[in-house]
C-alpha positions in Angstrom: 16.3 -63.3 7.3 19.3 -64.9 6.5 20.4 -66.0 3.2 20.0 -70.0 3.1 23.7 -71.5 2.6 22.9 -75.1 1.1 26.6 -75.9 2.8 25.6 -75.3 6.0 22.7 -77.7 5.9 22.9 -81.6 5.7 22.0 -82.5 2.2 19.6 -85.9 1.5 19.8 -87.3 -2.1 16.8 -89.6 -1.9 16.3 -92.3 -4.6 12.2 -92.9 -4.5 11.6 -96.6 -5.9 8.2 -97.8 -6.9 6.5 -100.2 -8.5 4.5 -99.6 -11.8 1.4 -101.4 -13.2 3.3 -104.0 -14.4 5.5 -104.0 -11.4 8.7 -102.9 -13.6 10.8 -100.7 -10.9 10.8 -97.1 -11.1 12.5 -94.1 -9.7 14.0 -90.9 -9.3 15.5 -88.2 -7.2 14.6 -85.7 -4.7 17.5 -83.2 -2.9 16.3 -83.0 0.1 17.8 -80.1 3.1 16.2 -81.6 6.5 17.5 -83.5 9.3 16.7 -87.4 8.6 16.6 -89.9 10.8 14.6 -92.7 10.0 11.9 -93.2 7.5 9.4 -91.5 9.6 11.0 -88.4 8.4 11.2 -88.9 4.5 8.4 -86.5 3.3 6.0 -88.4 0.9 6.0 -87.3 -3.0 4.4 -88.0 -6.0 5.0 -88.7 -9.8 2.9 -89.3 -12.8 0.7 -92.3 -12.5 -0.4 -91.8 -16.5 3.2 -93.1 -17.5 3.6 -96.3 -15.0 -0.3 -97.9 -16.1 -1.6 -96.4 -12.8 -4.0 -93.0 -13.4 -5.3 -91.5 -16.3 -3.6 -88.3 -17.9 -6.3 -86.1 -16.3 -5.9 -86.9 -13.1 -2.4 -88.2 -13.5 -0.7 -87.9 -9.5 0.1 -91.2 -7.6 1.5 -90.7 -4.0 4.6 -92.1 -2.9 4.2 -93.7 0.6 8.0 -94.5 1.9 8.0 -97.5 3.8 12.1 -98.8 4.0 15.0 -96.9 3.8 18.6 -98.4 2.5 21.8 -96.9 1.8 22.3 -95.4 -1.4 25.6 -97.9 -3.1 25.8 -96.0 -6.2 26.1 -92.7 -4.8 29.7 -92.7 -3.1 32.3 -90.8 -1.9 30.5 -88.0 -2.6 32.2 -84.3 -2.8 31.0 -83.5 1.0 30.6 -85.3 4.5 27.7 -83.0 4.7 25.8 -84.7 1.9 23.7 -88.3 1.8 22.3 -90.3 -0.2 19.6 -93.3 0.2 17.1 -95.5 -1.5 13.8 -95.4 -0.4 11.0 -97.4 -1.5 7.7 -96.8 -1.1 4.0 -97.9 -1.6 2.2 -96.6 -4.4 -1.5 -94.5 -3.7 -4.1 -93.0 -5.3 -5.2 -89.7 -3.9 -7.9 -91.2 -2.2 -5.4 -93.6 0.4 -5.5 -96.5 -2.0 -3.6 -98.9 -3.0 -1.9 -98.4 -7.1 -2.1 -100.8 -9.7 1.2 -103.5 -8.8 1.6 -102.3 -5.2 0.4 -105.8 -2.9 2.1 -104.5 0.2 -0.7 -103.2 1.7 -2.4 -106.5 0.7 0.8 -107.9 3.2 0.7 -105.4 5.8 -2.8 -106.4 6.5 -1.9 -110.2 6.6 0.7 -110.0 8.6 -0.9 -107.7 11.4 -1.6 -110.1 13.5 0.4 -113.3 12.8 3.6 -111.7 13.3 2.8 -113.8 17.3 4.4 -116.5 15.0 7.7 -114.5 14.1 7.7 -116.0 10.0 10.9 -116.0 8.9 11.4 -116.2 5.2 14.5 -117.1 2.9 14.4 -116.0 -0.7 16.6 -118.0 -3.3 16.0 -115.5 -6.3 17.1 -117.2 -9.4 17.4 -114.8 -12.8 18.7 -115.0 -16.4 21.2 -112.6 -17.9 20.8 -111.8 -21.5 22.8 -109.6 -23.9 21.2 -106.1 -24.7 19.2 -107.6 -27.4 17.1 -109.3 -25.2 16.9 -112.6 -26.9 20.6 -114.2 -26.0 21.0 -115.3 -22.4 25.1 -113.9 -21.8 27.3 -116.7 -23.0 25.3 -118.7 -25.9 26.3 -118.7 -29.6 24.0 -116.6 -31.5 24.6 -117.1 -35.8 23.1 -114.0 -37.3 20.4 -113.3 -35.3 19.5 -116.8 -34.9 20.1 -118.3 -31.0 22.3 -121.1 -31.2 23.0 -123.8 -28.1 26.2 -123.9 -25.7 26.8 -127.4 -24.6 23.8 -129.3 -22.5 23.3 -128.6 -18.6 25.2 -130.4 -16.4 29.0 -128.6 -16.1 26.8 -124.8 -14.8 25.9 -125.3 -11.7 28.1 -123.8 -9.0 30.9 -123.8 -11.5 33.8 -122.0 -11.9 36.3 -121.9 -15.0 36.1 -119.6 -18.6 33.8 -122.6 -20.7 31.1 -123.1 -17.4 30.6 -119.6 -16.2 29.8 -115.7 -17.5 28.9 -112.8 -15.8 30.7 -113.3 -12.3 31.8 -109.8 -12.1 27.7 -108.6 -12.6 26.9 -111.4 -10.1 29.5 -110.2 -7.6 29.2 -106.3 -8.0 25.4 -107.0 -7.3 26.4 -108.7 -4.5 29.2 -106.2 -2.8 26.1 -103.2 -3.7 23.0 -105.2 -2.0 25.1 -105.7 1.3 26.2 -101.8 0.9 22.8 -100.8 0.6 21.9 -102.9 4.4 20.2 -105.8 2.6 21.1 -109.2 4.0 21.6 -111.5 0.7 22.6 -114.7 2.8 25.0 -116.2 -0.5 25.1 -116.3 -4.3 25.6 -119.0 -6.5 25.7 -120.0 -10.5 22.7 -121.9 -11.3 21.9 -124.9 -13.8 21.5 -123.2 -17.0 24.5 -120.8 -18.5 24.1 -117.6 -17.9 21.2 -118.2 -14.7 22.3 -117.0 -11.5 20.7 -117.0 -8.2 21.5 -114.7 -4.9 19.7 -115.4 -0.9 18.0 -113.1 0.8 17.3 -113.7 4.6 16.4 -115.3 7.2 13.8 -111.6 7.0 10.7 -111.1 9.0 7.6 -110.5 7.8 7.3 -106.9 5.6 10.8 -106.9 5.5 11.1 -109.7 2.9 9.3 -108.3 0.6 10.7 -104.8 1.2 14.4 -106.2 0.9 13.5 -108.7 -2.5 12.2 -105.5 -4.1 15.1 -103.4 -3.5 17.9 -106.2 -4.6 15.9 -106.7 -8.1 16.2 -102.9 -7.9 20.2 -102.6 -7.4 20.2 -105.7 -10.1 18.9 -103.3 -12.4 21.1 -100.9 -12.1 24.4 -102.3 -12.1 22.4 -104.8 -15.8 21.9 -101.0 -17.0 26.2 -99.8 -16.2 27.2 -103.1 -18.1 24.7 -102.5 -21.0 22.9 -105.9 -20.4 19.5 -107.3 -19.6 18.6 -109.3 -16.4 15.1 -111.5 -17.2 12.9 -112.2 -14.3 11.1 -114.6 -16.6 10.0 -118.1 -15.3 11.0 -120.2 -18.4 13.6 -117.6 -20.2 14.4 -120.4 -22.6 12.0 -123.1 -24.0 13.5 -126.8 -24.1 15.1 -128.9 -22.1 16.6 -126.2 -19.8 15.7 -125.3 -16.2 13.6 -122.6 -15.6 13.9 -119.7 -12.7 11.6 -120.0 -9.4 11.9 -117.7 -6.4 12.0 -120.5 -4.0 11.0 -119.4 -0.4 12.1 -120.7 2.7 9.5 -120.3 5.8 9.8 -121.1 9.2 7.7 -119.9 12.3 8.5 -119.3 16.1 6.9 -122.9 16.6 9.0 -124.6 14.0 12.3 -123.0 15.2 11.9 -123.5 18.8 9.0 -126.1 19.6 8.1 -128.2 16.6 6.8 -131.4 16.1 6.4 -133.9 13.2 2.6 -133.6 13.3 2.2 -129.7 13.3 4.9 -129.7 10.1 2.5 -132.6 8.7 -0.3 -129.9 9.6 1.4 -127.3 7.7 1.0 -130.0 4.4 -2.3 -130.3 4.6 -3.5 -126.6 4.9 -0.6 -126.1 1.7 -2.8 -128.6 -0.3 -5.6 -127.4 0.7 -5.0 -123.8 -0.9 -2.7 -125.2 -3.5 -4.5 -123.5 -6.1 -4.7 -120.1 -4.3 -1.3 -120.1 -3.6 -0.1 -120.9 -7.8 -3.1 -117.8 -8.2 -0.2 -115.1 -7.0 3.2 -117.2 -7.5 4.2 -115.5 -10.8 2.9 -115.1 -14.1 4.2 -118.1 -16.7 4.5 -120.6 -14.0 3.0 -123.2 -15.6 5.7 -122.8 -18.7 8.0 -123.6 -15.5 6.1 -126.2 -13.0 5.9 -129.2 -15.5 6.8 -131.6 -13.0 10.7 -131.8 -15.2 13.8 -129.8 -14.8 13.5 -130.2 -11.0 9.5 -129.2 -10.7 6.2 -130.2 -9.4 3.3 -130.4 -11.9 1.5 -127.3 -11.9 -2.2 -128.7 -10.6 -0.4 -131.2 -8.6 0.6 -130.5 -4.2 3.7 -132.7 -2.9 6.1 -132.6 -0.2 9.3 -134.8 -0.1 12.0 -135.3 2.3 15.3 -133.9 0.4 13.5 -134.1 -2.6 13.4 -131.2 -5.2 10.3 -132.4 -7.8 8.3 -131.9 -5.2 6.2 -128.7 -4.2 7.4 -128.4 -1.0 10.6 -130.0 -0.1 11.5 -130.8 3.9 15.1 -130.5 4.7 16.9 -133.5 5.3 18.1 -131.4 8.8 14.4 -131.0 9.9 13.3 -134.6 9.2 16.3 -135.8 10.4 16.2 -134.1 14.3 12.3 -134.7 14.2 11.2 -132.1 13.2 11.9 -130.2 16.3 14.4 -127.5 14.6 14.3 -125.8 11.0 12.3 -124.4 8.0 10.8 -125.4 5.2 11.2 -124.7 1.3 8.2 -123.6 -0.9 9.5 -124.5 -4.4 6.6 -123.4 -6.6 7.0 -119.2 -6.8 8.7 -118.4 -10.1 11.1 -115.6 -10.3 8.9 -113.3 -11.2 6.5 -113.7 -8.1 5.9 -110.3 -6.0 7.5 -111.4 -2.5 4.7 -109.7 -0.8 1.9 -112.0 -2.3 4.0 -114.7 -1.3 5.1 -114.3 2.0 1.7 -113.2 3.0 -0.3 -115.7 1.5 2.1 -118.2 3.2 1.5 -116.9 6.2 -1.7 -116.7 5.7 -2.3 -120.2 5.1 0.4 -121.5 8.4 -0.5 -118.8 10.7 -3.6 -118.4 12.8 -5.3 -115.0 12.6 -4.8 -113.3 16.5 
């Protein structure tokens, strides 16, 4: 037999991502010496479910499952055109098929079986906080010894450019240049109302692939937080007091709504929201309610609205949709919090607009 040459062979540097109990990303590597072409052909793996909150040190081994496959933009111009490199996410399993503690998107693959006859299309405005390594200063306030102190109220942040209204544009922007490297489609990125908040798009997706594609940009906005020594919170309400907090509003639209719709089946669509309100706030991110207070551009937590251009509200009707009656468009679910999983979200939205085939 032949002595294996590794520099004959294509070479696969595959980054496994997963999701832990408390859904903080995970992940490591796996060289890898056979032909890939698709995800069908990245071999399943496993790691230690003891240290992620997911098995007990006994009988420690959760599956990986991949499910989405991205280029690799932290691995580049590597050494040899023979070798590769890609991220691959992946479901969590227990050795008995099911799903881990913190892995929901087998809970979405299931809801979106059969309403995908209605083509959802989902936009993701993902809104996060950076913070200096200690956790406890969002990048850009004064802090006196430990204690936080206060920049100057909101108003100048928003979209803002200049050295006294923005920080951490080059984080913002490398995470943007690496997302669209890795084949994820962040739609646009913008400064948000409180110093140091940002927000990026991702979309229009389709069904799984929302989910798949949020997951993987908080992912790559981990990694580049962790080159510049910083923190990136997910949190809801990062900072208490009259500041704005940090949703994950998400844009829907189905086949009917783009192509065929009508002011009465959007007006439809309002009274199944309210009618599952409550279910829906169950899975839109833990802390909401320090967030929803019906200020700082929210609806009351316990309360359902929709509005015409108007952002207090729950959900808020484009001024483009009302305005071409309702024929043409989306709308915008403004009550998921930043720290929502996108695969409760999009499925239980579909669930409550899309008729079970």
């Amino acid at each position: 037999m032949a002595e294996f040459n590794p520099i004959e062979h294509e070479v696969y540097l595959l980054q496994y991502v997963w999701l832990a109990a408390d859904q903080s990303l995970r992940s490591k590597t796996r060289t890898y010496y056979q032909n890939i072409n698709g995800i069908d052909d990245i071999p399943k793996w496993n790691y230690d479910g003891s240290s992620c909150g997911q098995a007990p040190g006994d009988d420690s081994e959760i599956i990986l499952v991949p499910c989405a496959l991205f280029r690799d933009p932290f691995r580049k111009n590597l050494p040899y055109k023979h070798i590769h490199s890609f991220l691959v996410l992946c479901k969590s399993e227990t050795v008995d098929g099911k799903p881990a503690l913190g892995c929901n998107r087998e809970y979405a693959e299931v809801l979106f079986k059969n309403r995908m006859h209605e083509k959802p299309w989902y936009g993701i405005e993902q809104e996060y906080t950076l913070f200096e390594k200690n956790g406890i200063t969002p990048l850009g306030w004064p802090n006196h010894n430990g204690t936080l102190g206060f920049p100057a109220p909101q108003g100048p942040y928003y979209c803002a450019t200049g050295t006294n209204n923005i920080i951490g544009r080059e984080i913002v922007e490398e995470h943007y240049m690496k997302c669209l490297e890795a084949g994820i489609r962040v739609s646009g990125i913008n400064a948000e109302v409180m110093l140091g908040q940002w927000e990026y798009q991702v979309g229009p997706c389709d069904g799984l692939s929302a989910g798949d594609e949020l997951w993987i940009s908080r992912y790559i906005m981990e990694r580049v937080c962790e080159k510049h020594n910083i923190v990136v919170s997910w949190d809801p309400k990062p900072i208490q007091g009259d500041w704005n907090g940090a949703g994950c509003h998400t844009n829907f639209s189905t086949k009917t709504m783009r192509e065929n719709g009508s002011e009465e089946y959007v007006m439809g669509l309002m009274e199944k929201f309210k009618e599952n309100h409550m279910d829906h706030i169950a899975v839109y991110g833990e802390g909401n309610d320090r967030r929803l207070t019906g200020a700082h551009e929210t609806s009351p937590i316990t309360e359902f609205s929709f509005g015409v251009a108007d952002r207090g509200c729950s959900i808020r009707i484009p001024r483009d949709l009302h305005n071409c009656d309702y024929k043409s468009g989306y709308i915008e679910d403004r009550r998921p919090a930043s720290n929502m999983d996108p695969y409760l979200v999009t499925a239980k939205i579909a669930e409550t607009c899309i008729d079970n085939m």
